[in-house]
ZAMARGU-4260 file (C-alpha; in steps of 0.2 Angstrom, whole numbers, plus 5000, padded with zeros to 4 digits):
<rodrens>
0) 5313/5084/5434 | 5303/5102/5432 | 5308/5112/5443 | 5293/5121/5452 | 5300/5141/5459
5) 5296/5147/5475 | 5279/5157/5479 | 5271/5149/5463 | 5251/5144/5464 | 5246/5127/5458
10) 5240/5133/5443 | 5257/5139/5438 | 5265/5125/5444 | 5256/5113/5432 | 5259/5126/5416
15) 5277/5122/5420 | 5275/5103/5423 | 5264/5103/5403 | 5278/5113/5396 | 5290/5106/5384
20) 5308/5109/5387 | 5305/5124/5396 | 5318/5123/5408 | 5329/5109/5396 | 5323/5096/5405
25) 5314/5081/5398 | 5297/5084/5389 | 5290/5068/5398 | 5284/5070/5415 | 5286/5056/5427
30) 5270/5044/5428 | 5264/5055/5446 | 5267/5070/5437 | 5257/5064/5422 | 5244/5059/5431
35) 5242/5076/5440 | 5242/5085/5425 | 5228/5076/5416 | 5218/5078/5431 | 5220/5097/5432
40) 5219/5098/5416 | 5201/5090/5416 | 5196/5098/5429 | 5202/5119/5423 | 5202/5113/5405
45) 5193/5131/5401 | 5212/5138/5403 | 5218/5129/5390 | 5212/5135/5371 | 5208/5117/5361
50) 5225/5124/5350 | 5237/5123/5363 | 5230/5107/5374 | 5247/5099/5380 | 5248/5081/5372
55) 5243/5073/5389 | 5228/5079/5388 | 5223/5072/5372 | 5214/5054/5370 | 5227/5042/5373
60) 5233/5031/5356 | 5226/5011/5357 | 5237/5001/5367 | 5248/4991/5352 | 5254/5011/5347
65) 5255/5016/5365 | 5274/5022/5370 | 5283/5011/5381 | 5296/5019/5397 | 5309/5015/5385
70) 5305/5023/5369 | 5315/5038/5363 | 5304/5055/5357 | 5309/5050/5340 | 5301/5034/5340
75) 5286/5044/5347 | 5286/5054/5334 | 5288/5040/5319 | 5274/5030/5326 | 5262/5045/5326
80) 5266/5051/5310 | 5262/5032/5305 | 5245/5032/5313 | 5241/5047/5301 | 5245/5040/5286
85) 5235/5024/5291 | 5222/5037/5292 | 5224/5044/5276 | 5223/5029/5266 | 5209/5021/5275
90) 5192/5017/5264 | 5177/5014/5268 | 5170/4999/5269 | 5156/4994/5255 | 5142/4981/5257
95) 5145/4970/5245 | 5127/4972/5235 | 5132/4990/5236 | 5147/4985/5226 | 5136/4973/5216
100) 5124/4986/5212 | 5138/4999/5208 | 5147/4987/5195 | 5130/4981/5187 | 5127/5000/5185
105) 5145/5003/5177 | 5143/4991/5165 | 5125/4997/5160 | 5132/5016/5157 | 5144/5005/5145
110) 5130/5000/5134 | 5121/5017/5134 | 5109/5014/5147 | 5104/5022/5159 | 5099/5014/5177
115) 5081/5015/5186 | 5094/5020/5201 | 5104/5035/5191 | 5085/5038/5188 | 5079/5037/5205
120) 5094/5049/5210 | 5090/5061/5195 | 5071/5063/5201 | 5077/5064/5221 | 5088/5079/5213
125) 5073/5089/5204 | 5062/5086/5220 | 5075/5093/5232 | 5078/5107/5216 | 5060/5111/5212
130) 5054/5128/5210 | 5043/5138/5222 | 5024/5139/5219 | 5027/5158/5215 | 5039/5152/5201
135) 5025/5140/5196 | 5012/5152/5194 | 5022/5164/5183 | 5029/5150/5173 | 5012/5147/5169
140) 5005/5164/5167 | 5020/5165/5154 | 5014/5149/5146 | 4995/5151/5143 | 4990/5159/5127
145) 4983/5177/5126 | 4966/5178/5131 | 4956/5191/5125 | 4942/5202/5137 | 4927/5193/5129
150) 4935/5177/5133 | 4941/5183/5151 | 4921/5187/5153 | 4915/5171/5148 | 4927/5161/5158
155) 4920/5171/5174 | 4906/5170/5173 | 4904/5150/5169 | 4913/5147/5183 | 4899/5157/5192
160) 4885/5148/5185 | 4896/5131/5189 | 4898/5136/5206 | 4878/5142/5208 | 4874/5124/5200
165) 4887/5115/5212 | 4873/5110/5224 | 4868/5091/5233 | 4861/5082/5221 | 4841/5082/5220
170) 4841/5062/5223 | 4834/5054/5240 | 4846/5049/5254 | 4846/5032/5251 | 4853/5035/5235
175) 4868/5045/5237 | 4872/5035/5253 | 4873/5018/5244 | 4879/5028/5225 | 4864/5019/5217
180) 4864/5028/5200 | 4849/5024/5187 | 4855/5024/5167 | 4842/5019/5159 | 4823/5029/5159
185) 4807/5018/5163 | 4797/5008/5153 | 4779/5011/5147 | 4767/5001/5137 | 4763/5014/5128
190) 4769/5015/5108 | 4762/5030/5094 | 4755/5021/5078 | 4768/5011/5064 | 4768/5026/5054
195) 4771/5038/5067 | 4787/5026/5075 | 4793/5023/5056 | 4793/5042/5051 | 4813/5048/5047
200) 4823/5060/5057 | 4822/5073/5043 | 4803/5076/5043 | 4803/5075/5063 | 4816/5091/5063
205) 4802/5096/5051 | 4788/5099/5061 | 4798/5104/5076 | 4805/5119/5063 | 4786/5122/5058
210) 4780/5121/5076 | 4794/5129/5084 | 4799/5120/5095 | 4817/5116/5102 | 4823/5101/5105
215) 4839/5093/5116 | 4842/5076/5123 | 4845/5057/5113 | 4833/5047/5107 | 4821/5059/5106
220) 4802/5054/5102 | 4794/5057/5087 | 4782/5072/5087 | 4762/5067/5087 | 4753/5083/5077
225) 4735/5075/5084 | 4727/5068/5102 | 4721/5052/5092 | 4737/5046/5089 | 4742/5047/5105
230) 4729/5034/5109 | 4722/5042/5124 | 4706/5036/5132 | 4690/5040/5122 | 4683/5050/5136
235) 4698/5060/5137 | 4697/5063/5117 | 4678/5068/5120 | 4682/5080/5135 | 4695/5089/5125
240) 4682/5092/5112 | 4670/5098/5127 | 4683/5111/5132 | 4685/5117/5114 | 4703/5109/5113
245) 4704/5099/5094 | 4722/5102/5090 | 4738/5100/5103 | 4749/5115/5105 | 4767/5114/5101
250) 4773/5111/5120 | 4759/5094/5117 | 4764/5089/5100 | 4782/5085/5108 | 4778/5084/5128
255) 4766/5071/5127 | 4775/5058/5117 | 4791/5063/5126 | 4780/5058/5144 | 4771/5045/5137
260) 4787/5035/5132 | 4793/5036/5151 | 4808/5049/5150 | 4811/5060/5158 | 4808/5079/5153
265) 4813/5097/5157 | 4797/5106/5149 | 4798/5126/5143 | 4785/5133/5134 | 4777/5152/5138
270) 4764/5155/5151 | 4745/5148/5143 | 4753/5136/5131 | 4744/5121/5140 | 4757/5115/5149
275) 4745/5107/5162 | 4739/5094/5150 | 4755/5090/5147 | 4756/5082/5162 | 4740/5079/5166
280) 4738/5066/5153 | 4750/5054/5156 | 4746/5053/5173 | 4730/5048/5172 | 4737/5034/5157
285) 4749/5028/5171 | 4737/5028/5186 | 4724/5020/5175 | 4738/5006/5165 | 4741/5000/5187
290) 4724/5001/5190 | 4720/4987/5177 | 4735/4976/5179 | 4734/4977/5200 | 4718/4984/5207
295) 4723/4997/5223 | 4720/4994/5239 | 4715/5004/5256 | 4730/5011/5261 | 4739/5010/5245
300) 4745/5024/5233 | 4749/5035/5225 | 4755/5030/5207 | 4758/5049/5204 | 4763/5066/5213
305) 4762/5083/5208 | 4767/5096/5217 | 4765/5115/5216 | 4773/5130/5222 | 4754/5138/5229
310) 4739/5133/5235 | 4730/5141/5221 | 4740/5135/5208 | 4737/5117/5216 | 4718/5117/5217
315) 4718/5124/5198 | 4727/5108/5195 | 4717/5097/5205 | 4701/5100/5196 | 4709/5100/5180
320) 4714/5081/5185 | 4694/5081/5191 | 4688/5085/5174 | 4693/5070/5166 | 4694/5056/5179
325) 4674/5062/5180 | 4669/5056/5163 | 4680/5040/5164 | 4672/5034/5178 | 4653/5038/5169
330) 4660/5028/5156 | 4663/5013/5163 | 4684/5014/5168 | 4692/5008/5185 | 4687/5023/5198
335) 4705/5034/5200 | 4705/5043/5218 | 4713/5060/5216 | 4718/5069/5233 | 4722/5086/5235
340) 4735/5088/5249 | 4737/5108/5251 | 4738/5118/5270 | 4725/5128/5278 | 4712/5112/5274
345) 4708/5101/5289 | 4720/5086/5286 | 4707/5072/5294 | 4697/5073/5275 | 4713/5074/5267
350) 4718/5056/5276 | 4703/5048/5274 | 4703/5047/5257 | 4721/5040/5259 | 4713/5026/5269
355) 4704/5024/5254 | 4718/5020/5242 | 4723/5035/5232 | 4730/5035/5212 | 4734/5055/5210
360) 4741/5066/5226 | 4743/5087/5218 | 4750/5093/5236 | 4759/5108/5241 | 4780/5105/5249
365) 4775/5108/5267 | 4758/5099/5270 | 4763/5084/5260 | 4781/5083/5269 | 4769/5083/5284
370) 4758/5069/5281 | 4774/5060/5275 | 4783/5062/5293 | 4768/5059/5301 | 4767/5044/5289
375) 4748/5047/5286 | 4753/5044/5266 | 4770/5033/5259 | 4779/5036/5240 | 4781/5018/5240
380) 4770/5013/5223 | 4775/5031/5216 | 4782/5031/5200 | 4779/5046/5193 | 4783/5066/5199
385) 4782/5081/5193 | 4787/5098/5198 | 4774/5113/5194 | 4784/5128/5192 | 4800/5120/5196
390) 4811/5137/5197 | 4797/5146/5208 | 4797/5131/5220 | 4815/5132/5222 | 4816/5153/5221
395) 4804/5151/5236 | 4814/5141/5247 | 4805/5123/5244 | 4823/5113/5241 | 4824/5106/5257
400) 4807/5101/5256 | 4806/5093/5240 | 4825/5084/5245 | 4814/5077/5259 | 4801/5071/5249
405) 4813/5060/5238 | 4819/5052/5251 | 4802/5043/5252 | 4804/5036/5235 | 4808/5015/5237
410) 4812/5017/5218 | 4816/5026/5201 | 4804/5037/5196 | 4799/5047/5180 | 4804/5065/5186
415) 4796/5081/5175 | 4800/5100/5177 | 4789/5112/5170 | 4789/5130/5171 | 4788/5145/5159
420) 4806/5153/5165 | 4820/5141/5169 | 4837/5150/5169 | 4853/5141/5166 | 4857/5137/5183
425) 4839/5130/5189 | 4842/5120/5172 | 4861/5114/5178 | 4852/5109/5196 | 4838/5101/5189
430) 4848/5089/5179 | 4855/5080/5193 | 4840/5073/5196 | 4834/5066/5181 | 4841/5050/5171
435) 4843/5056/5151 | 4833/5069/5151 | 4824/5079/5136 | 4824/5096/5134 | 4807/5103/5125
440) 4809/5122/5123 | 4794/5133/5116 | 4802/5149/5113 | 4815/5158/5125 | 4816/5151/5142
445) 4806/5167/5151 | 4800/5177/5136 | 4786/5185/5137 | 4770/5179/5128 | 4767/5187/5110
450) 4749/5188/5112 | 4748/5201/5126 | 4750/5219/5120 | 4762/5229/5135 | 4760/5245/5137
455) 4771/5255/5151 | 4765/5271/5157 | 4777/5281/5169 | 4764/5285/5185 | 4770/5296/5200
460) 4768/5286/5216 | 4756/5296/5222 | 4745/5298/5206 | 4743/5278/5205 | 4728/5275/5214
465) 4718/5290/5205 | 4726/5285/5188 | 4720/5265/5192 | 4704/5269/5190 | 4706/5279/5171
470) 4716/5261/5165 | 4700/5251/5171 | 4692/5258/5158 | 4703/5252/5143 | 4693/5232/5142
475) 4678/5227/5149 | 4680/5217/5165 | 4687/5204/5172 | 4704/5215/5177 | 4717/5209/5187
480) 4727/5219/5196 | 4744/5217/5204 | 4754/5221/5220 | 4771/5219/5227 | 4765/5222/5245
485) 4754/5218/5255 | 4747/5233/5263 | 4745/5241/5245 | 4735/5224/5240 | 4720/5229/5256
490) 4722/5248/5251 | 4716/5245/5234 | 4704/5237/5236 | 4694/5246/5251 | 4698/5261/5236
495) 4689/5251/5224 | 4674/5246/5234 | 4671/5264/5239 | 4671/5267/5224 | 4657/5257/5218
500) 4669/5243/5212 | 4666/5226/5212 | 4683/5218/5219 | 4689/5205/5228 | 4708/5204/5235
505) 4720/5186/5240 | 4737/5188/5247 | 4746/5177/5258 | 4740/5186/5275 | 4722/5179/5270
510) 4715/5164/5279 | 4712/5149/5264 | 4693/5152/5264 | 4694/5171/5260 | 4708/5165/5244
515) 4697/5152/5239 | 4680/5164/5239 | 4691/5178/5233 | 4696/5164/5218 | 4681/5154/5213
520) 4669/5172/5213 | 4681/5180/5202 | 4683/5163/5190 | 4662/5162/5190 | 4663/5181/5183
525) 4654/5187/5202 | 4668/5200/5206 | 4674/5211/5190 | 4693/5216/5198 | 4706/5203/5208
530) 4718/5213/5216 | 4734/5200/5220 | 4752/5198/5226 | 4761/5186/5215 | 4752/5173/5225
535) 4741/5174/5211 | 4755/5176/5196 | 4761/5157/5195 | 4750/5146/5184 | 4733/5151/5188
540) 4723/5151/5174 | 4709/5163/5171 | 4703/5161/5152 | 4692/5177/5150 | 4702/5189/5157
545) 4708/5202/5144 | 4717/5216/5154 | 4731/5213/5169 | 4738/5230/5178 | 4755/5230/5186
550) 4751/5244/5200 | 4769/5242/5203 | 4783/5235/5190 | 4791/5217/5200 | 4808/5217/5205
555) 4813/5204/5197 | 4807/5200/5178 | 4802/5184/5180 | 4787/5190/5190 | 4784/5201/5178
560) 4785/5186/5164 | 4771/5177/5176 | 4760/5192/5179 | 4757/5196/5162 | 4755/5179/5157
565) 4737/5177/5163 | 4729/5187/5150 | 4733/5181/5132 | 4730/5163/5135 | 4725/5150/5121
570) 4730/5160/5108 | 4718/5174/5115 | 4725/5192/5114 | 4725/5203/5130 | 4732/5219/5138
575) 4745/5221/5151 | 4749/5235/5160 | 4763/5243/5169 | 4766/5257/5182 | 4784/5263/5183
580) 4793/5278/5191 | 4809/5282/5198 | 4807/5269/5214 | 4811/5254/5203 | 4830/5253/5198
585) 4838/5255/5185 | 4843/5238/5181 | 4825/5229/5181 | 4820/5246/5168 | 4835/5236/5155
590) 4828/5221/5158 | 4809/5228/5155 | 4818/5237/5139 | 4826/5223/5131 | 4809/5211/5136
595) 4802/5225/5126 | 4813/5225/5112 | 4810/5204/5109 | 4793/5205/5107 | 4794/5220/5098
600) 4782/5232/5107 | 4782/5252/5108 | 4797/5257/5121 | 4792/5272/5130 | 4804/5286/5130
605) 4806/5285/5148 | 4814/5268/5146 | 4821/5271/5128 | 4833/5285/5135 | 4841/5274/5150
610) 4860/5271/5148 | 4860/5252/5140 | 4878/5245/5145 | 4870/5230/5134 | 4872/5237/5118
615) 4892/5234/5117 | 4891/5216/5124 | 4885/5205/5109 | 4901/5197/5107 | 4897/5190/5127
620) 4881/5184/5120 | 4889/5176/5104 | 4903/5169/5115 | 4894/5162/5128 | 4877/5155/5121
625) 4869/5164/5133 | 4857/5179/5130 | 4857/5191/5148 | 4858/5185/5164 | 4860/5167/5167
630) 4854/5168/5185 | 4836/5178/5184 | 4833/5179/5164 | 4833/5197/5164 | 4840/5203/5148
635) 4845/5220/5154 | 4861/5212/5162 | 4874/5198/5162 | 4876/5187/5179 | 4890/5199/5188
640) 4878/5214/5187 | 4862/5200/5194 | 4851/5210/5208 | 4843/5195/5213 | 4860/5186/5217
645) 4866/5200/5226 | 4849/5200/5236 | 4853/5184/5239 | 4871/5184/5243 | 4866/5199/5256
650) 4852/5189/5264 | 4863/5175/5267 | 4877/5185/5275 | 4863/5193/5287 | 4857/5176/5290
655) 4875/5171/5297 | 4876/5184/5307 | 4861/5182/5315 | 4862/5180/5335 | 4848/5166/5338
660) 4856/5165/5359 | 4854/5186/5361 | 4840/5187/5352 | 4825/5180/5362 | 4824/5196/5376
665) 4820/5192/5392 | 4811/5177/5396 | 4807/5174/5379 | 4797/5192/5377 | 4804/5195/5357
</rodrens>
C-alpha cells in the first residue's frame, strides 16, 4: 500500500502512488490505483518531462507479453528485455521482385556490368548534385577559347543585324497559317539561243569579270551581252533603238535572263543604270505569253504588280510600260491594259479600266491596299511582283502594307527587289520572301555613281540662299535643287521667282495636280530649276539634267546616294552639289568623307580634318565582310555607332509612351 501523509494535495498524492519503492512498499499499485494514476497522468502530463514518465503511463505492451497478477518484477523485467532484442534483430520485409531485381544485379556486378538501375541511381545522384547556374556560367567562361576584341566586335554586332533581320516573314497569311513553303522557282517558256544555254561556267564568270557584275545564288543564268538574244518582241527591239538604247547595261546583261527564266531576284545596280527595263521587259513577255494562251476577261487581272514607294516614281514607271505596249498594239499584238493605281486620282477611272480586264497594275502601298479591301481589284491571276525601291518602301513605313498585299496572292509568285542601296539587313528581310533567290550586284550596294563629279562647299546657314544663286551658274539649266524641309522647299523658290527664275517646287504638302504640273513642265524643259524634298530623289529620271544642288546635306547618306543619282544617267557625266556647315553632325560628315574617298573625288579640308575613328577598324571590315554600317550604308561608321537606328530606337520608345486616352483634350478639341 502507498501510504498518502496528512495535508498532501492530489498532485502530490499521485507522485507518491508513481514512485517506485519510495516508502519500501511494492513498485506496483493496485489496479484502482493504476487506473488513477494513468488518468492524472493524461490529464497533467505537462508535469511530468518525457525522461521520467512513470512506466504506467507508457503504451501498454500487446496482450501475449502483458504481466499477469502473478508475475514477479523479474519476470517483468526478462520479458521486456526480450521484446528489445526481438526489435533489434527484426528486418525488413523485401517484395520479392525487389529481392529478384537485387540478386539479378548481384550477379551482373559479377560479370563487370553495370545495371541500367545502378545507372538510374547514378543519374538520380548528379541531378540532386548538379551545380548552380552561377557555377555553369563560370565553368563555361573558363572553357571557351580567348577571344580577341576584333572577334568580340564582330560577334556583336551580327547578332544585332540577326535580331534587326528577325522580323514576320514577308509571305501572305494564308501561307504561314497552313506552313505552305515553295522550294522550287516558276516555270517560264522562255529559253536564250543553244549557244548561249551551252556556253561553260568559265566564260560566264568571264563576262561578269568584264562587266562587273557580282553574282550570288545557284544555278545561275547565263549572262546575254545582246537584246536579240533575249528574243524580245520585234517592236520592243525597235523601240529600244528609238530611245537610243543598242547595247544592255551590265544590271540587263544578267537581270534580264535571271527574270526571264522565272527566279526570283534581289537586283543592285547604281542609280541611272536602267534598272527599270529590267523589270519592265519581262513583264510585258509574261502579260503578253497569258494573253495568247487565255485571252482576259472583264474583271480579270492583273498578270503583274509593281509597286513604288511615290507617286512620281510610279507615273515615271507607268509610262515607261506605255511606251512599248503602244507600239505592240500598232503592230498587230493582243492589246495589254496597263493601269496606274496611285492616290490623290479620282479611283472611279482607275476601276473602270479594271472592269475592263487589266494585264499590268504600277500602284502605290496605300491606294492599291484600298481598292484590294474594297475589292474593286483581286491578285488572283497575279503571278509576278516587284518591289521599286524596295528598302525606301520599307524605310518609309510601307511593311504592313505590302504584308497586306500578299495576302491577296491565291499562289506562288515570281517576287523582284530592286533598289540602288540595300543594306545587309533589308537584304536578310527580304530573303524570306523569295524562293532561291539571285543576287545580281553592279557595284557596292549604295555607292555613289562614278559619273557625277561632287563637289562640297562649306555654306554658312545664312549665306545659302545668296550663295544658291552663284552655283546656278556653274551648267546651263535644267538644275535641280534639294531640300530637307518643307518650308525651305516654298522659301526658295518665291526667292527664285523674284528673282527672274524660272522654278517650279513638289513636296509632299502639294495637292497631286500642282506635283504633276510641277513634274511634266520641268521634264518638257518649260521650267529651268525644280526645287524638291526627297519626294523627288527615288527613281525619278530626268535624262538632261546636268547639275543637282543639295541646299542642305541629308541626314542620312542613302538620300544623299539617291539625290545625286539623278544627274549622271546613261553614262552621261553631271555635277552634284553640297551645302554643309556645322548643323549636320559629325557622323553623316564620315560617311560623306569616306563616300568621298570611294569614288575618289577632292575631299574638302573641312571634312578632311574630322576625327575618322574608321581608320583603325579595317581588321572589323576584313573580319566581318562588311564595309561600314550594316544598317544605313554609311561608311563613316559601324552598326553600334548607326544614327538612323537610334532615331529609330527613340521614335519607337516615344511612340510607346504615347497617351492615346489623355491626349484627345476636351471633347475631342486636340
Amino acid at each position: 500500500m502507498t501510504c498518502h501523509k496528512p495535508n498532501q494535495t492530489p498532485k502530490q498524492q499521485m507522485f507518491d502512488t508513481c514512485s517506485l519503492g519510495r516508502d519500501g512498499g511494492s513498485a506496483l499499485a493496485p489496479p484502482a490505483d493504476r487506473r488513477f494514476c494513468s488518468q492524472n497522468f493524461r490529464r497533467l502530463g505537462w508535469l511530468f518531462p518525457s525522461a521520467h514518465r512513470c512506466r504506467f503511463s507508457r503504451r501498454r505492451p500487446p496482450t501475449d507479453q502483458s504481466p499477469s497478477r502473478g508475475d514477479s518484477m523479474m519476470d517483468v523485467v526478462m520479458k521486456d528485455e526480450k521484446s528489445m532484442e526481438e526489435e533489434e534483430d527484426y528486418v525488413e520485409y523485401v517484395p520479392v521482385a525487389k529481392r529478384r531485381a537485387m540478386e539479378a544485379q548481384k550477379i551482373l556486378m559479377r560479370k563487370g556490368k553495370a545495371s541500367a538501375l545502378e545507372e538510374e541511381l547514378e543519374k538520380s545522384r548528379l541531378a540532386e548534385a548538379k551545380p548552380s547556374l552561377l557555377v555553369k556560367a563560370s565553368q563555361m567562361k573558363r572553357d571557351q577559347p580567348e577571344v580577341s576584341p576584333t572577334e568580340q566586335i564582330v560577334q556583336q554586332e551580327k547578332e544585332m543585324i540577326e535580331h534587326l533581320s528577325d522580323r514576320k516573314t514577308l509571305m501572305s497569311v494564308r501561307e504561314l497559317a497552313k506552313g505552305i513553303t515553295y522550294t522550287e522557282p516558276l516555270l517560264t517558256g522562255w529559253k536564250p539561243p543553244l549557244p548561249i544555254r551551252r556556253m561553260p561556267r568559265k566564260a560566264c564568270d568571264l563576262i561578269r569579270k568584264q562587266w562587273h557584275i557580282i553574282v550570288d545564288g545557284d544555278d545561275i543564268p547565263p549572262p546575254i551581252k545582246n537584246f536579240k538574244d533575249m528574243r524580245l518582241p520585234e517592236p520592243v527591239l525597235k523601240k529600244l533603238k528609238e530611245k537610243g538604247i543598242v547595247q544592255p547595261t551590265p544590271i540587263q546583261v544578267q537581270g534580264l535572263p535571271v527574270i526571264l527564266s522565272g527566279r526570283d531576284m534581289i537586283g543592285i545596280a547604281f542609280t541611272g543604270s536602267g534598272k527599270t527595263l529590267v523589270f519592265v521587259l519581262p513583264l510585258i513577255m509574261i502579260a503578253l505569253q497569258e494573253e495568247v494562251m487565255m485571252p482576259i476577261v472583264s474583271g480579270e487581272g492583273p498578270f503583274g504588280l509593281i509597286i513604288c514607294p511615290s507617286r512620281e516614281l510610279a507615273r515615271q514607271t507607268y509610262e515607261v510600260v506605255e511606251q512599248f505596249l503602244i507600239p505592240m498594239k500598232e503592230a498587230g499584238y493582243p492589246e495589254l491594259r496597263p493601269l496606274l493605281c496611285i492616290g490623290g486620282v479620282d479611283m472611279r477611272s482607275q476601276i473602270e479600266i479594271v472592269k475592263k480586264g487589266v494585264h499590268i497594275v504600277v500602284a502605290t502601298p496605300g491606294r492599291l491596299k484600298d481598292m484590294l479591301a474594297k475589292k474593286k481589284m483581286n491578285l488572283d491571276n497575279c503571278r509576278y511582283l516587284t518591289l521599286d525601291e524596295a528598302d525606301r518602301l520599307v524605310d518609309l513605313g510601307f511593311e504592313d502594307d505590302i504584308r497586306e498585299v500578299f495576302d491577296h496572292f491565291k499562289a506562288q509568285r515570281q517576287t523582284l527587289l530592286f533598289s540602288a542601296t540595300m543594306p545587309t539587313k533589308i537584304q536578310n528581310f527580304a530573303r524570306s520572301a523569295l524562293v532561291k533567290p539571285v543576287t545580281v550586284n553592279v557595284g557596292r550596294a549604295g555607292a555613289a555613281n562614278l559619273d557625277v563629279i561632287q563637289e562640297v562647299e562649306y555654306v554658312k546657314q545664312e549665306a545659302k540662299i545668296v550663295y544658291l544663286l552663284e552655283c546656278l551658274q556653274k551648267t546651263p539649266p535644267p538644275v535641280l535643287i534639294f531640300c530637307e524641309n518643307k518650308a525651305d522647299v516654298d522659301d526658295i523658290h518665291e526667292y527664285l521667282l523674284l528673282k527672274g527664275v524660272e522654278a517650279v517646287a513638289i513636296h509632299g504638302g502639294k495637292d497631286q495636280e500642282e506635283r504633276e504640273y510641277a513634274i511634266s513642265s520641268f521634264k518638257a524643259s518649260k521650267k529651268d530649276v525644280l526645287v524638291a524634298t526627297d519626294v523627288a530623289s527615288k527613281g525619278l529620271d530626268f535624262p538632261d539634267i546636268q547639275h543637282v544642288i543639295n541646299y542642305d546635306m541629308p541626314a542620312e547618306i542613302e538620300n544623299y546616294v539617291h539625290r545625286i543619282g539623278r544627274t549622271g544617267r546613261c553614262g552621261k557625266t553631271g555635277i552634284a552639289t553640297t551645302f554643309i556647315n556645322k548643323n549636320q553632325s559629325e557622323t553623316t560628315l564620315l560617311d560623306l568623307k569616306h563616300l568621298l574617298q570611294e569614288a575618289k573625288q577632292r575631299i574638302p579640308p573641312v571634312l578632311a580634318e574630322l576625327n575618322d575613328p574608321m581608320e583603325d577598324v579595317e581588321a572589323i571590315t576584313n573580319a566581318s565582310g562588311v564595309k561600314g554600317c550594316a544598317y544605313c550604308g554609311g561608311l563613316g561608321h559601324r552598326i553600334r555607332d548607326c544614327p538612323k537606328l537610334e532615331h529609330q530606337k527613340s521614335m519607337a520608345i516615344a511612340s510607346s509612351r504615347r497617351d492615346y486616352f489623355g491626349s484627345g483634350g476636351y471633347r475631342g478639341e486636340i
